[in-house]
C-alpha positions as CSV (number, residue, x, y, z in Angstrom):
1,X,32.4,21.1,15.1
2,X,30.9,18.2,16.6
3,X,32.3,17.1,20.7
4,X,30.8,14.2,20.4
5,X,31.9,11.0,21.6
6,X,31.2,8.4,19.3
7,X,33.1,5.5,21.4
8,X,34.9,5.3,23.9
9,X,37.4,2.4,24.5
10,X,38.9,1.8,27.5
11,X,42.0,0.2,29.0
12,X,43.6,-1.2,32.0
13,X,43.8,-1.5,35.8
14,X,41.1,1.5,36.6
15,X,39.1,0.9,32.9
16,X,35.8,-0.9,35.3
17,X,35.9,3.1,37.0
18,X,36.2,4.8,34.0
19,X,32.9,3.1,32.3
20,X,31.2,3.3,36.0
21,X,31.5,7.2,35.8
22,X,30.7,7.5,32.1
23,X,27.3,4.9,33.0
24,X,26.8,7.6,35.9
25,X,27.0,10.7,33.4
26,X,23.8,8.8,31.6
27,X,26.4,7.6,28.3
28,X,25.1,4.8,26.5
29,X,27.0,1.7,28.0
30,X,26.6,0.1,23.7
31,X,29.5,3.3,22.8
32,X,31.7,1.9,25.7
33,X,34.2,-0.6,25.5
34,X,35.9,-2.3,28.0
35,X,39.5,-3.7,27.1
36,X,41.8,-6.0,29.4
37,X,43.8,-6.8,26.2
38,X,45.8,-4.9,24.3
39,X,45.2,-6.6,21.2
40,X,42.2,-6.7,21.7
41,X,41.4,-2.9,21.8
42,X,43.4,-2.6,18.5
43,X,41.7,-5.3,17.0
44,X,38.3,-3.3,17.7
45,X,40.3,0.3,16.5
46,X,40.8,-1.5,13.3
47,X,36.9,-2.6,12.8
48,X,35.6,0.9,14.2
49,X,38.2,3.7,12.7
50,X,37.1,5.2,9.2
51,X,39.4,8.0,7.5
52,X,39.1,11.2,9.0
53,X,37.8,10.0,12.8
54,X,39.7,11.6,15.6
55,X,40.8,9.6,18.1
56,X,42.1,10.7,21.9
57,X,44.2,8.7,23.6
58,X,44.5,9.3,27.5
59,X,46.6,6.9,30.2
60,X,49.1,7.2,32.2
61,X,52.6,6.2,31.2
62,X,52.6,3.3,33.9
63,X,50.1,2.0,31.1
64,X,52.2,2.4,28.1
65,X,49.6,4.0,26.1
66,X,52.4,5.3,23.6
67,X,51.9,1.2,21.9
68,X,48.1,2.7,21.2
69,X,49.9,5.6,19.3
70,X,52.4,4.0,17.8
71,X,49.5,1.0,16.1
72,X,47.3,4.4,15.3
73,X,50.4,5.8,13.2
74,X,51.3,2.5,11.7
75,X,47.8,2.0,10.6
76,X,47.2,5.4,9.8
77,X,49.8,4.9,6.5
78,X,47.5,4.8,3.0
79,X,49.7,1.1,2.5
80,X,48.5,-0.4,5.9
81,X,44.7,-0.1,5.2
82,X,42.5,-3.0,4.2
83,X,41.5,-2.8,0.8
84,X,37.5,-2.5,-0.1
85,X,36.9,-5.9,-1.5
């Protein structure tokens, strides 16, 4: 099994100290990305997620991080992907 972190997308009020200590820990700052949108985090899960990635989601419940879930599960359903055009 692979522990990789391919990406790491981050959210919210302490995001800036979450890619500081991941920059500190020597991870490539191109796999980290910095989100003050909602939106706009899903908009980049939608370009990055392929079938069969695994995707953590950590926050506290101040930051409503349950939306993140509930977008995953939507768009997790074989009807909601894009087709391969």
């Amino acid at each position: 099994m692979n522990s990789a972190v391919d990406h790491a997308l981050v959210f919210g009020q302490y995001a800036e100290h979450v890619v500081a200590g991941a920059k500190s820990t020597g991870a490539s700052l191109n796999r980290i990305s910095l989100f003050h949108d909602l939106s706009m985090l899903q908009t980049m899960l939608d370009c990055l997620l392929t079938p069969g990635d695994v995707v953590v989601v950590k926050g506290s419940r101040s930051m409503h991080m349950e939306r993140v879930v509930d977008w995953l599960i939507e768009h997790s359903r074989p009807e909601s992907h894009r087709s391969a055009a």
